[in-house]
DSSP file (Angstrom, degrees, kcal/mol; ACC not computed):
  #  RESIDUE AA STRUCTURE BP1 BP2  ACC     N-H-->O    O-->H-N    N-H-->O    O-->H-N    TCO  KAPPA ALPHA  PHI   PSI    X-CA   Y-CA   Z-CA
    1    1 A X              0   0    0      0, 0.0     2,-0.3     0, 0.0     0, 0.0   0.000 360.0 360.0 360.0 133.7  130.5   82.2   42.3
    2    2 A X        -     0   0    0      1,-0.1     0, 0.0     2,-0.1     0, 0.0  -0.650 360.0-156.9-114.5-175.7  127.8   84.9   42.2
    3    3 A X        +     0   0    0     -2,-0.3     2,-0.5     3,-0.0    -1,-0.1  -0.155  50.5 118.0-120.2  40.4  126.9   87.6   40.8
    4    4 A X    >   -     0   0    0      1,-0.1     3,-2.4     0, 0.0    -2,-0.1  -0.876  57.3-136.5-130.5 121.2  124.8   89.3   42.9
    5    5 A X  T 3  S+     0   0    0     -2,-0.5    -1,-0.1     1,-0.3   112,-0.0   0.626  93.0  66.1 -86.3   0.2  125.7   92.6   44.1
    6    6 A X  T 3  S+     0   0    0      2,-0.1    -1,-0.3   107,-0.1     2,-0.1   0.492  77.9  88.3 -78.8   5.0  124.7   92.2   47.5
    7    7 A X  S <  S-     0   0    0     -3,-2.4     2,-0.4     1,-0.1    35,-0.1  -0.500  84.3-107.9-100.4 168.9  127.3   89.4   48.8
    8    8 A X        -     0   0    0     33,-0.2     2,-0.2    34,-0.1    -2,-0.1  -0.816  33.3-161.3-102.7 136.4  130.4   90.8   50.0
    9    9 A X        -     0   0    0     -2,-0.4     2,-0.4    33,-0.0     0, 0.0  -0.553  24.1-111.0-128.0 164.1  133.6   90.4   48.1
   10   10 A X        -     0   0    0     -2,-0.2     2,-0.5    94,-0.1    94,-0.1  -0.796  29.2-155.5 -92.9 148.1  137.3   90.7   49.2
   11   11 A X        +     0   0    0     -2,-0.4     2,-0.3    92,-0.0    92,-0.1  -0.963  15.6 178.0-123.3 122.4  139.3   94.1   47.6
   12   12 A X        -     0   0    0     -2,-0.5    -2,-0.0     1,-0.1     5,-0.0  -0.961  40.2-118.9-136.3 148.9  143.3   93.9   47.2
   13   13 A X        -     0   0    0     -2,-0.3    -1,-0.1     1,-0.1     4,-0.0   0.190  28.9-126.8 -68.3-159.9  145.2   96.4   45.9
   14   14 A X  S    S+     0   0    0      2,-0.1    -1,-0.1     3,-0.0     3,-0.1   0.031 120.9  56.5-118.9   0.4  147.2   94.2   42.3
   15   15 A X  S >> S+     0   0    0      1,-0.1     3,-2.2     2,-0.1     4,-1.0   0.600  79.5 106.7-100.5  -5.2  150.3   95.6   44.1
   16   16 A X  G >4 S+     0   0    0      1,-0.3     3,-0.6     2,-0.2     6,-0.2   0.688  77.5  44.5  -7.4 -53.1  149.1   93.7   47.3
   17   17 A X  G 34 S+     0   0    0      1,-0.3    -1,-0.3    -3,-0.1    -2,-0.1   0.749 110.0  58.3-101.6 -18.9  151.7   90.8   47.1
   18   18 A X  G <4 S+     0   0    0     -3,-2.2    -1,-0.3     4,-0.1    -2,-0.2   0.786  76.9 115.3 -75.4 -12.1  154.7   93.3   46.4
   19   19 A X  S <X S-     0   0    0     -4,-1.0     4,-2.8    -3,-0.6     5,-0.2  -0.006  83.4-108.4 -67.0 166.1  154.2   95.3   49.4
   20   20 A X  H  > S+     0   0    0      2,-0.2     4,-0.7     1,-0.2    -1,-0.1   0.849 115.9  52.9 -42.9 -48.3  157.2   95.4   52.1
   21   21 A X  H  4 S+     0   0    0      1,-0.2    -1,-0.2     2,-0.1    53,-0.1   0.889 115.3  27.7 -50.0 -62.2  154.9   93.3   54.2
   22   22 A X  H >4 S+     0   0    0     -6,-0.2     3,-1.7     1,-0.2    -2,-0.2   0.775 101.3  73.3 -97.2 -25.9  153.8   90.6   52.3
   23   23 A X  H 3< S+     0   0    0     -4,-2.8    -1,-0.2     1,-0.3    -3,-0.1   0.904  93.0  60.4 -49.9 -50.7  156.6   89.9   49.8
   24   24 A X  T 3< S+     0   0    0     -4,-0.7    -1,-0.3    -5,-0.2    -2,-0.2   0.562  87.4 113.8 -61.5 -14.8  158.9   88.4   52.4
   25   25 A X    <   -     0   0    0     -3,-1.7    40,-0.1     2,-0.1    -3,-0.0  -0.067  63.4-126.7 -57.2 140.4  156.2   85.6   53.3
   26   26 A X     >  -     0   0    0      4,-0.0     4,-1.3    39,-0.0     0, 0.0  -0.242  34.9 -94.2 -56.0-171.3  156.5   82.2   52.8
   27   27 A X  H  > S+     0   0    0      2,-0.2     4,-0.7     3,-0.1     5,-0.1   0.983 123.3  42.4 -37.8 -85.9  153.9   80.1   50.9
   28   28 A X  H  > S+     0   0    0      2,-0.2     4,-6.5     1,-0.2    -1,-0.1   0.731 116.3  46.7 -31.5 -59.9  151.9   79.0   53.9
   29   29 A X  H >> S+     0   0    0      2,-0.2     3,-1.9     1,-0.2     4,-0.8   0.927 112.4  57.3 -61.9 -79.0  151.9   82.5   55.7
   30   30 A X  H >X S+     0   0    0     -4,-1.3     3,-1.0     1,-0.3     4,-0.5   0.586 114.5  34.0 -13.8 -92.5  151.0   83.8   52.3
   31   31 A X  H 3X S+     0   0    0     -4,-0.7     4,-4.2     1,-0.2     3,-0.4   0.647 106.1  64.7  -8.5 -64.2  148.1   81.8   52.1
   32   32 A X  H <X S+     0   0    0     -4,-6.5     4,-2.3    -3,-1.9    -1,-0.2   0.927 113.1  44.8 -50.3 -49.2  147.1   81.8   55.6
   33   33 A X  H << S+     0   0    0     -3,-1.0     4,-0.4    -4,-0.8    -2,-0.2   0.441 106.4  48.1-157.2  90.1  146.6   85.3   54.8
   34   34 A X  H  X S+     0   0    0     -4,-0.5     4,-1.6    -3,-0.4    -1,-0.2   0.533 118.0  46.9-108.8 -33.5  145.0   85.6   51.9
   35   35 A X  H  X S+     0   0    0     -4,-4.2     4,-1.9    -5,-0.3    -2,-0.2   0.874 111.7  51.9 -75.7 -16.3  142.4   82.8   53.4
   36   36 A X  H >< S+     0   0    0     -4,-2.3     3,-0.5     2,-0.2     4,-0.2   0.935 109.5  47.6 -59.7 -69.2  142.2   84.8   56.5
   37   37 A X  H >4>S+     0   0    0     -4,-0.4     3,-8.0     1,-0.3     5,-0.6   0.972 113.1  54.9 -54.8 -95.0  141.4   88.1   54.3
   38   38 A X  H 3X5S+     0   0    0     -4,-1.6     4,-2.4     1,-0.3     5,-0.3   0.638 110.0  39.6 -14.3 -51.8  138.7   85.7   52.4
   39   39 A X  H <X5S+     0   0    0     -4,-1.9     4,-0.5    -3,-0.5    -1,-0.3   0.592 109.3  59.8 -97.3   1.6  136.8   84.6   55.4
   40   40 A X  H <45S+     0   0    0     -3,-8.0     5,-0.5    -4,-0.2     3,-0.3   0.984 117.5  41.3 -58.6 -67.1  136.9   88.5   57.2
   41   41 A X  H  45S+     0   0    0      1,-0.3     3,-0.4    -4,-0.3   -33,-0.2   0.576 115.2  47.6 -66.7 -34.9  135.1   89.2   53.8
   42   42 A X  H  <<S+     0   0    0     -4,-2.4    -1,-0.3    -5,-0.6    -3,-0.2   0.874 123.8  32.7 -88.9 -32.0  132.8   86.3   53.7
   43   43 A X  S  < S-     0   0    0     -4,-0.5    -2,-0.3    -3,-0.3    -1,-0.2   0.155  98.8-127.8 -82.2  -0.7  131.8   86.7   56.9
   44   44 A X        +     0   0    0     -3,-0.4    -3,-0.2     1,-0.1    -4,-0.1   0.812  52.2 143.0  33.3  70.7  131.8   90.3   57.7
   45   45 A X    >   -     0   0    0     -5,-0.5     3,-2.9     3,-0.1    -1,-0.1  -0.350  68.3-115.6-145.0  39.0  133.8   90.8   60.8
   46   46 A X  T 3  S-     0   0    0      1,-0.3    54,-0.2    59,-0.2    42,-0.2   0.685  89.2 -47.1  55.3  21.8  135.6   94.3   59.9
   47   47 A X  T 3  S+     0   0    0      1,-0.3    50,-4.9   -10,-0.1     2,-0.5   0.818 102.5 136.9  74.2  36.6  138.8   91.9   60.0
   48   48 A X  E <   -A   96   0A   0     -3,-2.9     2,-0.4    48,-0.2    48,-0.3  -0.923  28.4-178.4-102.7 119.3  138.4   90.1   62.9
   49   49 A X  E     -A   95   0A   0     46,-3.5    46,-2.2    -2,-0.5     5,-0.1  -0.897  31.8-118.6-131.3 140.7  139.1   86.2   63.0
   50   50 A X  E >   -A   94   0A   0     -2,-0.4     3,-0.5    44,-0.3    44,-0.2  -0.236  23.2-121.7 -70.1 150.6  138.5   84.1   66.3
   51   51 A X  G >  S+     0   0    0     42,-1.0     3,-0.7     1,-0.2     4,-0.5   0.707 113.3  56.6 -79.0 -32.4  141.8   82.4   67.5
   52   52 A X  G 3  S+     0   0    0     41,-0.3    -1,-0.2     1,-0.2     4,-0.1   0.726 104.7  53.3 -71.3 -31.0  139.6   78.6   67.2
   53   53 A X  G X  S+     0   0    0     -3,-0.5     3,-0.8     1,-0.1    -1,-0.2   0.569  89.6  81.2 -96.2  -2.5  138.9   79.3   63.4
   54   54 A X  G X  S+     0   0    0     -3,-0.7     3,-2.9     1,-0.2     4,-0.3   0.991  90.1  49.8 -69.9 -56.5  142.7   80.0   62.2
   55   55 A X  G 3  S+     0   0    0     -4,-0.5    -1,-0.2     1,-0.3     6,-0.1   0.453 103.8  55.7 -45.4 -21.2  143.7   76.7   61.9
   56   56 A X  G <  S+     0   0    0     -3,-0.8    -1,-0.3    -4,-0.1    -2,-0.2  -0.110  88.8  82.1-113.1  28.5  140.9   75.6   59.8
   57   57 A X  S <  S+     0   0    0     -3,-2.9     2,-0.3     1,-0.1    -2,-0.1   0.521  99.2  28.5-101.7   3.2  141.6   78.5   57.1
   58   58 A X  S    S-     0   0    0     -4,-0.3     2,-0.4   -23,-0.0    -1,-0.1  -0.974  85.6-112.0-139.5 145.1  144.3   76.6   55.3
   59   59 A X  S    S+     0   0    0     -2,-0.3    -3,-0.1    -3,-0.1    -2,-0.0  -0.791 105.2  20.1 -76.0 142.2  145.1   72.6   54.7
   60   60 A X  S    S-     0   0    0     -2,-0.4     2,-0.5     1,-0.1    -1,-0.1   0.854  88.5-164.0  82.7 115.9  148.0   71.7   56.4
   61   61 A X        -     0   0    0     -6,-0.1     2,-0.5    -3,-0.0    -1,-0.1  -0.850   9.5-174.3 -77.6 122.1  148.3   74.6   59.1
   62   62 A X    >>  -     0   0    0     -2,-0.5     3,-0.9     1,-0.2     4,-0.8  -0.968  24.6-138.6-134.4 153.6  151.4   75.1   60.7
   63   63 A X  H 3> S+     0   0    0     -2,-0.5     4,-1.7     1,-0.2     5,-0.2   0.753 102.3  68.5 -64.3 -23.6  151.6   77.8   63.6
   64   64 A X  H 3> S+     0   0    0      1,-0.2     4,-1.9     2,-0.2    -1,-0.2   0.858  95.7  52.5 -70.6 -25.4  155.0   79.0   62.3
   65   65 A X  H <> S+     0   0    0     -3,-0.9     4,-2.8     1,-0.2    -1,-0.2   0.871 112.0  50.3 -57.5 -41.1  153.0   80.3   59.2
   66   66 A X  H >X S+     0   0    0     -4,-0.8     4,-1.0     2,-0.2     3,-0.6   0.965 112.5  43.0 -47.8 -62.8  150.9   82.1   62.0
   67   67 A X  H >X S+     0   0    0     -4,-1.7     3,-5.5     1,-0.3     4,-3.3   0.998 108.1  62.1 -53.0 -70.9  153.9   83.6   63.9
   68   68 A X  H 3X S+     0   0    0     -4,-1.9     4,-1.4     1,-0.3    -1,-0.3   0.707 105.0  41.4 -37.3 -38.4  155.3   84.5   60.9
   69   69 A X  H <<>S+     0   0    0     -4,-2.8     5,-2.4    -3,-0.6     6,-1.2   0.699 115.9  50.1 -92.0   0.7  152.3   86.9   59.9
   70   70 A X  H X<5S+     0   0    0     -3,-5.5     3,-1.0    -4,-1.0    -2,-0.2   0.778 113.6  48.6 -80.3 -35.5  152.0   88.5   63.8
   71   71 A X  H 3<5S+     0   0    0     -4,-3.3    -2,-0.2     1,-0.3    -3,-0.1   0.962 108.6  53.1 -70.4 -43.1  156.0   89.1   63.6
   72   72 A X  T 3<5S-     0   0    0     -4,-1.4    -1,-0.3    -5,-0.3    -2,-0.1   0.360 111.3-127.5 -46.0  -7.5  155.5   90.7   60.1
   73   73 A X  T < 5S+     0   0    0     -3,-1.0    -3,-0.2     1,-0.1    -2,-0.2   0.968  87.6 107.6  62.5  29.9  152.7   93.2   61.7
   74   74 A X  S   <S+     0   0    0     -5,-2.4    24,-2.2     1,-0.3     2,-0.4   0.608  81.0  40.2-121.0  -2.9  150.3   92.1   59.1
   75   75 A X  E    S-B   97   0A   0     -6,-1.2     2,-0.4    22,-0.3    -1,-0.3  -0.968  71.6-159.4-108.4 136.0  148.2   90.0   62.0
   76   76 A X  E     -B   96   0A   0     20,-0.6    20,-1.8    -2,-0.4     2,-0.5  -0.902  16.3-144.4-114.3 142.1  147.7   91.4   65.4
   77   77 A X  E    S+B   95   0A   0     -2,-0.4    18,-0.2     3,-0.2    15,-0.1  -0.940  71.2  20.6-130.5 151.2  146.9   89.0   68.1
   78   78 A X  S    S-     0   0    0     16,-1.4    17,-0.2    -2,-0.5    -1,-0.2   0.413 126.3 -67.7  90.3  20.1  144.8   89.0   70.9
   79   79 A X  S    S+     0   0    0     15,-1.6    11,-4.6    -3,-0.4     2,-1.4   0.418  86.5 147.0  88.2   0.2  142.8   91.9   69.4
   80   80 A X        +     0   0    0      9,-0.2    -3,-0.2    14,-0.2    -1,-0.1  -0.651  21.6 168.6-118.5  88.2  145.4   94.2   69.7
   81   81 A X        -     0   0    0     -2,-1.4     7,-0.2    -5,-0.1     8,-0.1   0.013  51.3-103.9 -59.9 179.6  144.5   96.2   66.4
   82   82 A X        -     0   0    0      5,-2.4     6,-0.2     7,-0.1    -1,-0.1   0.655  49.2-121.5 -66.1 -58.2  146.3   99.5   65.9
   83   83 A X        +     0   0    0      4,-4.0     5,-0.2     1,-0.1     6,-0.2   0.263  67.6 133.2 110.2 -16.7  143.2  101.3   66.9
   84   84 A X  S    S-     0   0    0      3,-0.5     5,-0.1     4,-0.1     4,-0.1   0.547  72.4-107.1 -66.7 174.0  142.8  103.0   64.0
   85   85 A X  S    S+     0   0    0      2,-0.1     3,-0.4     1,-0.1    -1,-0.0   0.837 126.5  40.4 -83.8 -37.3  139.5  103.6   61.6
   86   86 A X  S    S+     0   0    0      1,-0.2    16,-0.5    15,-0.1    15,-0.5   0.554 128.5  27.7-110.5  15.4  141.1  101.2   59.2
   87   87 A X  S    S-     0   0    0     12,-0.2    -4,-4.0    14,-0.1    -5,-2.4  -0.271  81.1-171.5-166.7  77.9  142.5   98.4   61.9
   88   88 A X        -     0   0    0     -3,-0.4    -4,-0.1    -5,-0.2    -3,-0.1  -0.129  29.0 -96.1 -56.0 149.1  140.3   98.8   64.6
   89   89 A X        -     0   0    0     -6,-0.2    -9,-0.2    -8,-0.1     2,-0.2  -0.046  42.4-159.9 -45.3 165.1  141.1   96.8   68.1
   90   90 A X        -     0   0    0    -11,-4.6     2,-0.2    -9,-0.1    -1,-0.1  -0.459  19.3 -81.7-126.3-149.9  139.5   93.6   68.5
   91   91 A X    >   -     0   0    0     -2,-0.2     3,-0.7     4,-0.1     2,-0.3  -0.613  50.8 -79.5-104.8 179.3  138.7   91.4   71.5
   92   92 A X  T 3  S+     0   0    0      1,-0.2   -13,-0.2    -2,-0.2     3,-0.1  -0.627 111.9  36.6 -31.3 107.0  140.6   88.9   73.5
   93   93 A X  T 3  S+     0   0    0      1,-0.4   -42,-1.0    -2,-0.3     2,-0.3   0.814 103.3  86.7 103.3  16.7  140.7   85.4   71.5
   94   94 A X  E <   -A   50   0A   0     -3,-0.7   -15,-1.6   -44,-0.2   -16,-1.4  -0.998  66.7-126.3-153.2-173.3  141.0   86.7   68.3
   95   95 A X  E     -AB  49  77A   0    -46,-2.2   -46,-3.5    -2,-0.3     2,-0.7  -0.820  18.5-144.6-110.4 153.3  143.3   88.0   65.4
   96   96 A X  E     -AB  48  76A   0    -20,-1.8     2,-0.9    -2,-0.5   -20,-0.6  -0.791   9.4-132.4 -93.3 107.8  143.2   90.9   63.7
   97   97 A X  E >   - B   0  75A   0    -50,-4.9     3,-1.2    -2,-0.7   -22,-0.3  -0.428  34.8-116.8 -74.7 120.6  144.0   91.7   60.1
   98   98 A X  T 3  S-     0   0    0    -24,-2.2   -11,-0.1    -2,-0.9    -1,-0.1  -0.244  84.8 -18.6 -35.4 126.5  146.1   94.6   59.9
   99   99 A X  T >> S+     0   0    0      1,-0.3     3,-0.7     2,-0.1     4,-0.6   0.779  82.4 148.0  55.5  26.6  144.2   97.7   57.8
  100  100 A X  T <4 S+     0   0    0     -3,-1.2    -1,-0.3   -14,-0.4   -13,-0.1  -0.162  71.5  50.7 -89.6  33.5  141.9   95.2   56.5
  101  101 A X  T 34 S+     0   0    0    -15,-0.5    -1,-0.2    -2,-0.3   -14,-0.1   0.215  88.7  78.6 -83.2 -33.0  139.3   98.1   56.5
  102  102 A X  T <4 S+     0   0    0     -3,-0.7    -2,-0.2   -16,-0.5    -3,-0.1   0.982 117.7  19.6 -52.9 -79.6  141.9  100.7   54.6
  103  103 A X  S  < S+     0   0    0     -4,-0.6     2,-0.7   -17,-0.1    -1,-0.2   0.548 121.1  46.5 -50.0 -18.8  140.5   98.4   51.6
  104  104 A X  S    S-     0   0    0    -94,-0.1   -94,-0.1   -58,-0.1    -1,-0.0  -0.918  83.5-101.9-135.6 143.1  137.1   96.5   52.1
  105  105 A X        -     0   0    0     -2,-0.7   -59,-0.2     1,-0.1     2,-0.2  -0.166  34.0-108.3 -68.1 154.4  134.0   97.9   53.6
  106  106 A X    >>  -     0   0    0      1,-0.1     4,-1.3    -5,-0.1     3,-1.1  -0.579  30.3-104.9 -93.0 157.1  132.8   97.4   57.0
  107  107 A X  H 3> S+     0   0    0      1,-0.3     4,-1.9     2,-0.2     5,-0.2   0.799 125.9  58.1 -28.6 -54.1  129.6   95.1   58.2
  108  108 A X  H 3> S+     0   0    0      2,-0.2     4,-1.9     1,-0.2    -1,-0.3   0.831 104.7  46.0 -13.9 -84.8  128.0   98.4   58.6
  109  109 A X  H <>>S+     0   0    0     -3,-1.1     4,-3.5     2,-0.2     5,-0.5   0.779 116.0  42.9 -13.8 -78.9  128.6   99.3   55.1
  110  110 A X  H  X5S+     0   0    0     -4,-1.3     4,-2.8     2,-0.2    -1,-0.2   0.981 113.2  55.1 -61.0 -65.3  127.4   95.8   53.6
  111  111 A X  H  X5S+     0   0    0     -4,-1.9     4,-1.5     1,-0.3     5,-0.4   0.771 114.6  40.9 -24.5 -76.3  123.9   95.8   56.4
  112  112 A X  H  X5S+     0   0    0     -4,-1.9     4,-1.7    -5,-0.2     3,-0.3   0.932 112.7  56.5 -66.5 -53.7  122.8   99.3   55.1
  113  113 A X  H  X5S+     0   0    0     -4,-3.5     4,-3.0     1,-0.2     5,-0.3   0.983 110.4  47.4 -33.9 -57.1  123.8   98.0   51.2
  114  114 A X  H  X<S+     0   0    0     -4,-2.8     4,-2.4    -5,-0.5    -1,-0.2   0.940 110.6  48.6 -51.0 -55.8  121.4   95.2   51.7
  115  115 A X  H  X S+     0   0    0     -4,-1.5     4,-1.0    -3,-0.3     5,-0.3   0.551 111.2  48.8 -66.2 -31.6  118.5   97.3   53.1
  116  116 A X  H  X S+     0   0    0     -4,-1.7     4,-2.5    -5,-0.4    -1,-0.3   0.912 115.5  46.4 -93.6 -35.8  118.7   99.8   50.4
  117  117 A X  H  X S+     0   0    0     -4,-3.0     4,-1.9    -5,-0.3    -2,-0.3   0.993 109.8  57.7 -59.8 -62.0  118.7   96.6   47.7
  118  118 A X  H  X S+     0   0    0     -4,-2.4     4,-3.7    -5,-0.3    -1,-0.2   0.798 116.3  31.1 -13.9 -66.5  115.8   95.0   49.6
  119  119 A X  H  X S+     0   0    0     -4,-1.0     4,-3.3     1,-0.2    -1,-0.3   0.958 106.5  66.4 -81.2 -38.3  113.7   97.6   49.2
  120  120 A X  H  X S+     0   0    0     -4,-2.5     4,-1.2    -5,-0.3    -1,-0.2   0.865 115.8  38.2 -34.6 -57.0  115.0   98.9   45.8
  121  121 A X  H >X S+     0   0    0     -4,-1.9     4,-2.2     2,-0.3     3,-1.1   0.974 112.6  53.8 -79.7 -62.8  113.5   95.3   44.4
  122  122 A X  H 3X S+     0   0    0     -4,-3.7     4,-2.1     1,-0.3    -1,-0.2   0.889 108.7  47.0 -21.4 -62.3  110.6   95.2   46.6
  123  123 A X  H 3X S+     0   0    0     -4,-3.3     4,-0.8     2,-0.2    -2,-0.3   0.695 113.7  55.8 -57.8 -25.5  109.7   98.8   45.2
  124  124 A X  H <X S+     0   0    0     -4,-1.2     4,-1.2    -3,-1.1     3,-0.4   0.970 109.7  41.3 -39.2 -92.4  110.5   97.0   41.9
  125  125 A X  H  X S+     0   0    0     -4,-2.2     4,-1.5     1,-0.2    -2,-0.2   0.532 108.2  57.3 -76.2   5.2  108.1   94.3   42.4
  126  126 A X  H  X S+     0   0    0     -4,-2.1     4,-0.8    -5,-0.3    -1,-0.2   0.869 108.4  48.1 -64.2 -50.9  105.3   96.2   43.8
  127  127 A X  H  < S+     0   0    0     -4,-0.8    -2,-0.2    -3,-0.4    -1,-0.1   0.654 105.8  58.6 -73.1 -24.9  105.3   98.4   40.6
  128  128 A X  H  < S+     0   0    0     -4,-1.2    -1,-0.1     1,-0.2    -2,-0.1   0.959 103.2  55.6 -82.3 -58.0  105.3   95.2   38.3
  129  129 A X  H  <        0   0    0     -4,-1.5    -2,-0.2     1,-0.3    -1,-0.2   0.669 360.0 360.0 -30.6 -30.1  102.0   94.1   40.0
  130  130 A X     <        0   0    0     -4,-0.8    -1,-0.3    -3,-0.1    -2,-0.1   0.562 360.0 360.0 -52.8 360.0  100.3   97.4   39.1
């Protein structure tokens, strides 16, 4: 784990698993997406995850854990986001985390974080050389 304040971290609410949503889940769906969440985060993609990569977020996969979080509304599939600021549409070919934006900052967000660090240290280690 680091510690480093530019990598991108996941943020869930600590009532997260009580919500309406999510309580009802099985295990598996549970899982699926809470790794789902993880690899939006790790990966920066505003909640986006390609339809090829789903299957490899969890051991033992089953698609009924899958169904189970698009019938629940907490996965959109095919892209088909809300539209919304905080669960924008996606493309064709991939899923969509519901609201996954209401909580975690967008690629944007992290890009411009980086760039201000960059230089912040830079400006850092130009000044130790003097």
């Amino acid at each position: 784990m680091s510690n480093r304040a530019d990598v991108p971290y996941l943020n869930t609410d600590d009532e997260f698993p009580d919500h309406p949503k999510i309580d009802p889940l099985s295990d598996g769906a549970f899982r699926l997406h809470v790794a789902g969440m993880h690899y939006c985060a790790h990966h920066l993609t505003d909640g986006r995850i390609p339809v090829g990569r789903v299957p490899r977020l969890k051991p033992r996969f089953k698609a009924r854990e899958l169904a189970e979080l698009v019938d629940a509304d907490v996965w959109h599939e095919d892209g088909k986001g809300c539209g919304t600021q905080t669960c924008p549409v996606g493309e064709p070919g991939e899923y969509v985390v519901h609201d996954y934006l209401q909580w975690n900052k967008p690629r944007a967000w992290w890009e411009a974080h980086r760039a201000k660090e960059a230089k912040r240290l830079a400006d850092w280690r130009a000044k130790q050389k003097k």
